[in-house]
N, C-alpha and C positions, 0 to 999 in steps of 0.2 A: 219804224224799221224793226223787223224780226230779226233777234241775235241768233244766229246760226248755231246749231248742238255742234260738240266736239265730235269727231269723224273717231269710230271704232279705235276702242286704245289698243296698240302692237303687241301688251301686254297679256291679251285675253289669247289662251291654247289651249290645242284639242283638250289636254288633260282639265281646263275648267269646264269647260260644253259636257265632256260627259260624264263629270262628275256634277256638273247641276241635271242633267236629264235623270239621271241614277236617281239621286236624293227626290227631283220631283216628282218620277213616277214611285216610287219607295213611301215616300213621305215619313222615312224617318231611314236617321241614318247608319244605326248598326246594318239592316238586313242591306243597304248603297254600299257599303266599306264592303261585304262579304261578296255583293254582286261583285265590284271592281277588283278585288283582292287589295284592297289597301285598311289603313287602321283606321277605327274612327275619328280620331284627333286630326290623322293625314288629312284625312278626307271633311273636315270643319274646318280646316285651314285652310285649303282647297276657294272652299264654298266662297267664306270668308274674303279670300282675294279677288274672286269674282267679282262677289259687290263692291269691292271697292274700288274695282276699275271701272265698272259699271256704271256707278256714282248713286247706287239705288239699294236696296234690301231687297231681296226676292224670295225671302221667304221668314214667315212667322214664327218664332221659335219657342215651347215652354217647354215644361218640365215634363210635361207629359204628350206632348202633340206638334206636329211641324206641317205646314200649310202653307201655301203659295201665296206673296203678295198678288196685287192687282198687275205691280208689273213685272213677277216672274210668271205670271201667267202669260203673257202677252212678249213675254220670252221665250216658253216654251214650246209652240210650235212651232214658231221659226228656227230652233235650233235643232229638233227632230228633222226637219227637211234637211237643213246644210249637213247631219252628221250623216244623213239616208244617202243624199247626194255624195258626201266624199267615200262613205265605202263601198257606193256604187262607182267612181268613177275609181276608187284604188281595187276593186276586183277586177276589171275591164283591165286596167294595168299588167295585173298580175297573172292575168287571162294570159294577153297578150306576150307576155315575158316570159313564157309556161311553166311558170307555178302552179298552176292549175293543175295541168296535165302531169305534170311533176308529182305533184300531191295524188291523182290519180294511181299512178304508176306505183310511188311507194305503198300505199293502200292495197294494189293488186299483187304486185311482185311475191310476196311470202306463201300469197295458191300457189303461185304460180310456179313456187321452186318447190313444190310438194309433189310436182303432178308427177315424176318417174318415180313417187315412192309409194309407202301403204294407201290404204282407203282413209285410214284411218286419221292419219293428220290432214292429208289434203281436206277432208271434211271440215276437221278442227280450224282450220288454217281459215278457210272461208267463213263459219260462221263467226269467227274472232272478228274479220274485216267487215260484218255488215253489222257487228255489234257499235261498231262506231258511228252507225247513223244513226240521226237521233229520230223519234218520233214525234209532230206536231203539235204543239201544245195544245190542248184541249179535245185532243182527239183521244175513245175511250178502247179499248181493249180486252178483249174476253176470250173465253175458251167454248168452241163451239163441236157439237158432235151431226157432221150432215150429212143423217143417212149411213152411218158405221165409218165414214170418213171422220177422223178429228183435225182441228186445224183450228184457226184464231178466226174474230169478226174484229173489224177495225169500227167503231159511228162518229161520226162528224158531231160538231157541238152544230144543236140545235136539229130542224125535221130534216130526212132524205127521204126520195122518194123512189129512189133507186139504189141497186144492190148491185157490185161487181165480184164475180168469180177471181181471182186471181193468182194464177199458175206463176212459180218462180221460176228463176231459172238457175245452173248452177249444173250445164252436161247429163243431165238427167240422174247424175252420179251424188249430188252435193247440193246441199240448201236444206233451209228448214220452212217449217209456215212462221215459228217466229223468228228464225233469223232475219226474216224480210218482212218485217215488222214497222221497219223505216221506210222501204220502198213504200207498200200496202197503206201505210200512213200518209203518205204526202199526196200521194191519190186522193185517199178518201178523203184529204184537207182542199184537193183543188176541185173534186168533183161534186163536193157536197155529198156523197154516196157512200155507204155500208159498204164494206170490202170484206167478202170471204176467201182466208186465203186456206184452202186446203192442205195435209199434209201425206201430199201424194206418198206411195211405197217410192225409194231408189232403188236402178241397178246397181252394181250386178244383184244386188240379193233378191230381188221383184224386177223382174227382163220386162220387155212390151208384154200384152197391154196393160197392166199395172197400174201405171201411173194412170191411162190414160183414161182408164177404167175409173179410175179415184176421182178425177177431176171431173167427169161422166156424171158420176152421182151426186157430184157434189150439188151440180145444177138441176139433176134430177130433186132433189131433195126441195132446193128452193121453190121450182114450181110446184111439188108435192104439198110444199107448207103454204100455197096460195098466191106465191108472186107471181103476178101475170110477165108473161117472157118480155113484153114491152119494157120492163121496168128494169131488166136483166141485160148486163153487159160482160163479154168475158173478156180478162185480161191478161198476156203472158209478156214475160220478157225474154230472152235467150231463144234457147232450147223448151220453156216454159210457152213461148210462142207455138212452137212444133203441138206441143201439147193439146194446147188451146187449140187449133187446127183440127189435130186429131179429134178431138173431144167433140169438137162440131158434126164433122162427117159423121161420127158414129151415134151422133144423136141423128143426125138426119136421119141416116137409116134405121134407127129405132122409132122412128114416127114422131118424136118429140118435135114440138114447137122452136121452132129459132128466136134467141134472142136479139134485141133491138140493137144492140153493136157490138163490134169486136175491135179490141188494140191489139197493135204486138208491135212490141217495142225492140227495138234491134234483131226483129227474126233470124234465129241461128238451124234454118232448114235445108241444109247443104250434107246429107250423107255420102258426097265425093269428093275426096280431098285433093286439090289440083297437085299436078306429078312435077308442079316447079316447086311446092312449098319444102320449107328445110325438111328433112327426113326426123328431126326429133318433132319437128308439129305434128308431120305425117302420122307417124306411132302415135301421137294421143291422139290426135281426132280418132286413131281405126278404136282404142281404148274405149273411150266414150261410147262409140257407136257399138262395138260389138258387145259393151257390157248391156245398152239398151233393147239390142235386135237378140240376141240369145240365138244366132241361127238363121233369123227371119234375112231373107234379100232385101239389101237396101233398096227395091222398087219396088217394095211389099206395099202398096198405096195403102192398108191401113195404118202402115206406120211412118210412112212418107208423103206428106200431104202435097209436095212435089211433083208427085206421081200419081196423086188420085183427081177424083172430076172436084170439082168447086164450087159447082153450080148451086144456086142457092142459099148462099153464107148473105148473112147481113150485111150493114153499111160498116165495113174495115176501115179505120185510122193505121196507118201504116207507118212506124219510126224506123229514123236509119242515123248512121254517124256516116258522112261520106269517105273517112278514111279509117273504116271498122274490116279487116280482113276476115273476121268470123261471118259479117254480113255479106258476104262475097255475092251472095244468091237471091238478095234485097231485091234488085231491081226483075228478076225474072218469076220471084214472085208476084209482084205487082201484076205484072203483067199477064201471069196465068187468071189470078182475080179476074183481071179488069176484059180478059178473054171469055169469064164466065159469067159476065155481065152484072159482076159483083159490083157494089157503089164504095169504089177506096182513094181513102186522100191519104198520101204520102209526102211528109213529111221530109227534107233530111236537112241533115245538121252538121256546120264544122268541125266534127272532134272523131279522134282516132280511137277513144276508148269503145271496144264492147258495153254492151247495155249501157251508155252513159249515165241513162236516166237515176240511176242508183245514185250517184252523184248529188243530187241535186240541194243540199245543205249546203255547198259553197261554192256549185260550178253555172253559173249564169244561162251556158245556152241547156243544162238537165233544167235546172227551176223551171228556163219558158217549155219546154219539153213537156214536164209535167202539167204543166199549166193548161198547155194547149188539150194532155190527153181530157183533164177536165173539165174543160169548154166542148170539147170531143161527147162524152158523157153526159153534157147538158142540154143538148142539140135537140132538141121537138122529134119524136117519135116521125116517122115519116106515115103518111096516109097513103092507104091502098085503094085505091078507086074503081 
C-alpha cells in the first residue's frame, strides 16, 4: 500500500511563490530582496518558511553561491506557470472592471488638458506620458541619420531580416522618434525586425509636406543603402498612419519600388470634423489640421490620402479600437483600399482608447495587437506570377 503525500499546506502564499521564483531566477539574494523591494533577512525568512511547509530545502546555500536543489528545480516551473496563470487571470479581472481603461485615461488626460494651451507644454505633456513605456528587454537602441533625416533604429536580440519605417503619431503637432521608443520597441520585439523610427519636422513650424517628405527619404535611404523593398515594411499609428499613406503615394509617383507591407494602426485620416462633435473637439481637430495643411484644402489628395487614388499600395494590416471616435473614418478606409484592389486585413479590437496599441505593457487586447502586427511582418513575401 502507497502512503498518500499530504495535499498542499494552506500555509504556502503568493508572497512565498514569488519570493522563491526571485531568489531562483536571481540565484542570490541581495539582487531578489531589490527585485521584490523587501530586505534580505525579509526575504531569507520568506524562503525559509517555504521549505518548511514544503517539507524539503529548495535550495543550496554557502558563503559564496546559491543553487537550486533537485527539488526546487522541479518546483520551479510549475510555479512560473500558476504565477503566469494568476496575473493573467487578475489582468482579464482588472480589464474587465476598467482598470485598465482607467489607467489608460489617467496616462492620457494631462495632453489632453494641454491642448487649449501653448505648443509648448502640450508637447512636454505627451512625451512625459510615452516616457512611461518601457522598452523590451533586450531590444538595442541607437541614433541613426537616413539620408539628412535623424531618428533612432530599434534591433531585435539575435538576426532580422527585415526593417520597418515607423511614422509616430501625436496630430502631426507632438511626438518624438525617441519618445516612441516603447511603441517602436515592442514591434521590433514582436516582429523580429529593425524599426526605423524617423524624426519627421512638426507643424506648425514645418506645414505639409514636411513630415511627409522626412518619412519619404527615410525609406528612400533604406533602399539607397541596399535593402531590397521586399524586406521593407512601413508603419504608422494615429495621424503617423496618414503619413505613412502619404509617403506611399508620393513614392509611387516618384517611381520608387513598393514595399512588402504596410500597418496602421488606429488610422486618424478624417480631415472632417462631424457638425455633432462638442465644439471644443471641433476647435482642436480644425487646430491640428490647419497647423498641418498651412493653407492647403483638405481634399488636397496629396495630403489626404482619403482623397487620392490607392491603387497599388502593398498587403495593408489595418488596426482599429471599435469604440476609438478619432478612428471614426477606419472603416471607409478599408474600404477605399480594398476598392483599389489593395490586399487588407483589418483588424478591430474592444477598446475605446485612440492608438491603443501604445498600451501594450499592461493592456492585454494592445499586447495581442502588437503581437499580431508581428505575425503581420512575418508573413512570406507574396509571389508575383
Amino acid at each position: 500500500m502507497v502512503e498518500p503525500l499530504p495535499q498542499t499546506p494552506e500555509g504556502v502564499e503568493l508572497r512565498h511563490l514569488r519570493a522563491f521564483v526571485a531568489v531562483a531566477e536571481e540565484l542570490n539574494f541581495g539582487r531578489a530582496a531589490q527585485r521584490l523591494y523587501v530586505t534580505q533577512p525579509a526575504l531569507s525568512r520568506t524562503i525559509r518558511g517555504l521549505e518548511k511547509l514544503v517539507g524539503c530545502d529548495l535550495f543550496k546555500r554557502s558563503t559564496r553561491s546559491v543553487s537550486l536543489t533537485s527539488a526546487g528545480a522541479a518546483l520551479l516551473d510549475r510555479t512560473r506557470g500558476v504565477l503566469s496563470e494568476l496575473d493573467a487571470a487578475l489582468t482579464v479581472a482588472r480589464a474587465a472592471g476598467g482598470e485598465l481603461s482607467a489607467r489608460m485615461d489617467r496616462m492620457w488626460s494631462p495632453v489632453e488638458e494641454t491642448f487649449n494651451g501653448d505648443l509648448a507644454p502640450m508637447r512636454s505633456a505627451f512625451e512625459v506620458m510615452h516616457a512611461q513605456f518601457p522598452i523590451p528587454e533586450g531590444v538595442l537602441l541607437e541614433p541613426v541619420n537616413a539620408g539628412g533625416v535623424p531618428g533612432i533604429q530599434l534591433t531585435p536580440a539575435g538576426d532580422s531580416e527585415t526593417i520597418a519605417v515607423y511614422a509616430h503619431g501625436g496630430g502631426f503637432m507632438m511626438g518624438s522618434a525617441y519618445g516612441y521608443r516603447g511603441m517602436a520597441g515592442a514591434i521590433t520585439e514582436a516582429g523580429r525586425t529593425r524599426v526605423l523610427v524617423p524624426e519627421y519636422r512638426l507643424a506648425p513650424e514645418h506645414p505639409f509636406p514636411a513630415a511627409r517628405d522626412d518619412v519619404c527619404t527615410a525609406y528612400r535611404w533604406l533602399l539607397e543603402c541596399g535593402h531590397p523593398p521586399e524586406s521593407i515594411a512601413l508603419v504608422g499609428d494615429s495621424t503617423g498612419a496618414m503619413l505613412i499613406l502619404s509617403a506611399l503615394l508620393h513614392a509611387r509617383e516618384c517611381g520608387l519600388p513598393m514595399p512588402r507591407a504596410t500597418v496602421l494602426l488606429c488610422p486618424a485620416v478624417d480631415f472632417y470634423a462631424p457638425a455633432d462633435d462638442p465644439p471644443a473637439d471641433v476647435e482642436q481637430h480644425m487646430r491640428f489640421q490647419n497647423a498641418y495643411l498651412a493653407g492647403r484644402p483638405a481634399s488636397d489628395p496629396e495630403a489626404n490620402p482619403m482623397c487620392a487614388d490607392l491603387t497599388g499600395l502593398p498587403p495593408t494590416l489595418v488596426q482599429s479600437g471599435e469604440f476609438d471616435g478619432l478612428g471614426r473614418n477606419t472603416n471607409a478606409l478599408v474600404e477605399r483600399l480594398r476598392a483599389a484592389d489593395v490586399a487588407v486585413q483589418h483588424d478591430s479590437y474592444p477598446v475605446d482608447g485612440h492608438a491603443f496599441q501604445i498600451y501594450w505593457s499592461f493592456h492585454p487586447e494592445a499586447a495581442e495587437a502588437v503581437g499580431q502586427v508581428g505575425d503581420f511582418l512575418q508573413k512570406p513575401v507574396p509571389v508575383t506570377l
